[in-house]
N, C-alpha and C positions, 0 to 999 in steps of 0.2 A: 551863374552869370545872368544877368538880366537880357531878356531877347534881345531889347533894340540897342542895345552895346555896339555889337558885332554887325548891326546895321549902320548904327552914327559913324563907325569906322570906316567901313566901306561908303556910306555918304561924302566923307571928308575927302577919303581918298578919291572919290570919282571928281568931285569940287574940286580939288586941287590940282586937276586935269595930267594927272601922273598916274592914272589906272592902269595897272597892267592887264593885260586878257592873255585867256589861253586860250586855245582851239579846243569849242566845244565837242567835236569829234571823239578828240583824243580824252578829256578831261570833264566833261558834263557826261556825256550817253554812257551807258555800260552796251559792251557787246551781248548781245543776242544769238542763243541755236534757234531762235521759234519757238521754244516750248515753253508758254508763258505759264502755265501749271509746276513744269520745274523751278522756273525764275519767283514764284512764291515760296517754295522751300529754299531756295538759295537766301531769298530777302530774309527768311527767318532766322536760317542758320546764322545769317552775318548781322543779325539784331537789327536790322532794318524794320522802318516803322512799316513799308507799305512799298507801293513798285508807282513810279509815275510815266505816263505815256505820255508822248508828245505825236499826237496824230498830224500828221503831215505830208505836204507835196513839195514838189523840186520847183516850181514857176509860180508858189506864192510867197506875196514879197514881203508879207506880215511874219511869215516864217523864218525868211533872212533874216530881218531885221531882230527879231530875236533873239536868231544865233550871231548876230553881228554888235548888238549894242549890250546885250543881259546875258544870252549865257555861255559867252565868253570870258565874264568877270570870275575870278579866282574866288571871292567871296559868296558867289553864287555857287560854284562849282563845290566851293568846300562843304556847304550846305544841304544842298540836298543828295549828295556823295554820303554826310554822314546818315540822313533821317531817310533816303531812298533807293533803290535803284533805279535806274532811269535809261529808258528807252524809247527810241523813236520809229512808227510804222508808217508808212506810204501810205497812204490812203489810195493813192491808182495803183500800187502792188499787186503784182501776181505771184509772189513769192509765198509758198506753204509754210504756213508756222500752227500750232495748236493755242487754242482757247486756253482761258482761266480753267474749264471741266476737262481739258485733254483732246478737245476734238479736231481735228485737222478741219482747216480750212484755208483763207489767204489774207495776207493782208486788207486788202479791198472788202473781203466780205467784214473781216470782223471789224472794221472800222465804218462801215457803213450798214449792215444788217445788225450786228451787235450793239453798236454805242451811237447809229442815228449819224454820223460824223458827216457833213456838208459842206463845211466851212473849215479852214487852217487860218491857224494852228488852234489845236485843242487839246491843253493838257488834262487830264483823267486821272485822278488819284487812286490807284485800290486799297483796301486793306488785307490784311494777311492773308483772308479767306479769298480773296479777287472778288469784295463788293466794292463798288463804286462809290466813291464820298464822298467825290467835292469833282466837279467840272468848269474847266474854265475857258470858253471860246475867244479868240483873239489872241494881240498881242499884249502886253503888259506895257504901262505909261513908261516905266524905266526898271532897274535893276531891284529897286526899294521895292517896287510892289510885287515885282516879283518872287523878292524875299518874303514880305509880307504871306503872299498866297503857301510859302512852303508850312512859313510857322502856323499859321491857320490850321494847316491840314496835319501839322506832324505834333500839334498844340490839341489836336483834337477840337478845336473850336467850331468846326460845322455841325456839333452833337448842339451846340445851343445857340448858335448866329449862323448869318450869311457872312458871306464874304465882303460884303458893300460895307457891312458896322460897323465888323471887324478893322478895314481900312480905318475909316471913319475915328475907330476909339485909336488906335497905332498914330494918326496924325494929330491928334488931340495930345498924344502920350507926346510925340515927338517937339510940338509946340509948349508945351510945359518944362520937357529939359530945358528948352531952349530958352526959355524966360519969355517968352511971352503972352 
């Protein structure tokens, strides 16, 4: 099937303001023990392209909105479910979880000594090995880009664009369906 298919569907369906959402909780995140060294062999065994972090806090409101407008959408949901596993850490946690190498530390440290993280929300894409391949600070304009950013990442398209093109050539593509 062509990518932007299963996006025009979900465009239609947001436009036509009968969107259904689920609670990202239950239906976006995967549960977490903390050992994100295991959670790359889990992402393997289950043919997953890669593991996406969503680094975050409880009192920012870019982060709400997020989980309130995008990844509540069932079409977002079904997406990176199939090409990720997806987890979200604290960035002010002091809950013990181990590193991509196995090494105990906490949330806070590895979101702030490992990945630099300052700012919420930031999602982090690894690949299988837990390298990093695509970082995205902020919230996303709507549901579309934030599809956009998964196919990017699970399209492999950061081996030869950014992220900015990529948009760029997806709205070009999208304007052309559309006749104009």
């Amino acid at each position: 099937m062509r990518p932007f298919v299963p996006l025009l569907l979900g465009l239609l369906v947001t436009l036509s303001g009968e969107a259904a959402t689920r609670d990202p909780g239950e239906y976006f995140f995967d549960q977490s023990l903390g050992d994100f060294r295991e959670e790359l062999e889990t992402a393997r065994d289950e043919g997953k392209q890669g593991i996406l972090i969503m680094f975050e806090m409880d009192e920012c409101p870019f982060c709400q909105r997020m989980k309130q407008q995008v990844l509540n959408r069932p079409e977002v949901q079904d997406f990176f479910k199939r090409h990720f596993l997806v987890f979200s850490v604290d960035i002010e946690g002091d809950v013990p979880i181990s590193d991509f190498q196995g090494r105990p530390t906490t949330q806070k440290a590895f979101a702030f000594k490992q990945f630099r993280v300052r700012a919420t929300p930031v999602f982090a894409f690894f690949d299988l090995d837990g390298r990093l391949v695509t970082r995205y600070t902020g919230a996303t304009r709507d549901s579309r880009e934030f599809l956009w950013l998964g196919e990017f990442v699970a399209g492999a398209h950061y081996r030869k664009s950014n992220f900015t093109r990529y948009k760029r050539q997806r709205k070009r593509e999208l304007s052309k369906a559309a006749g104009r």
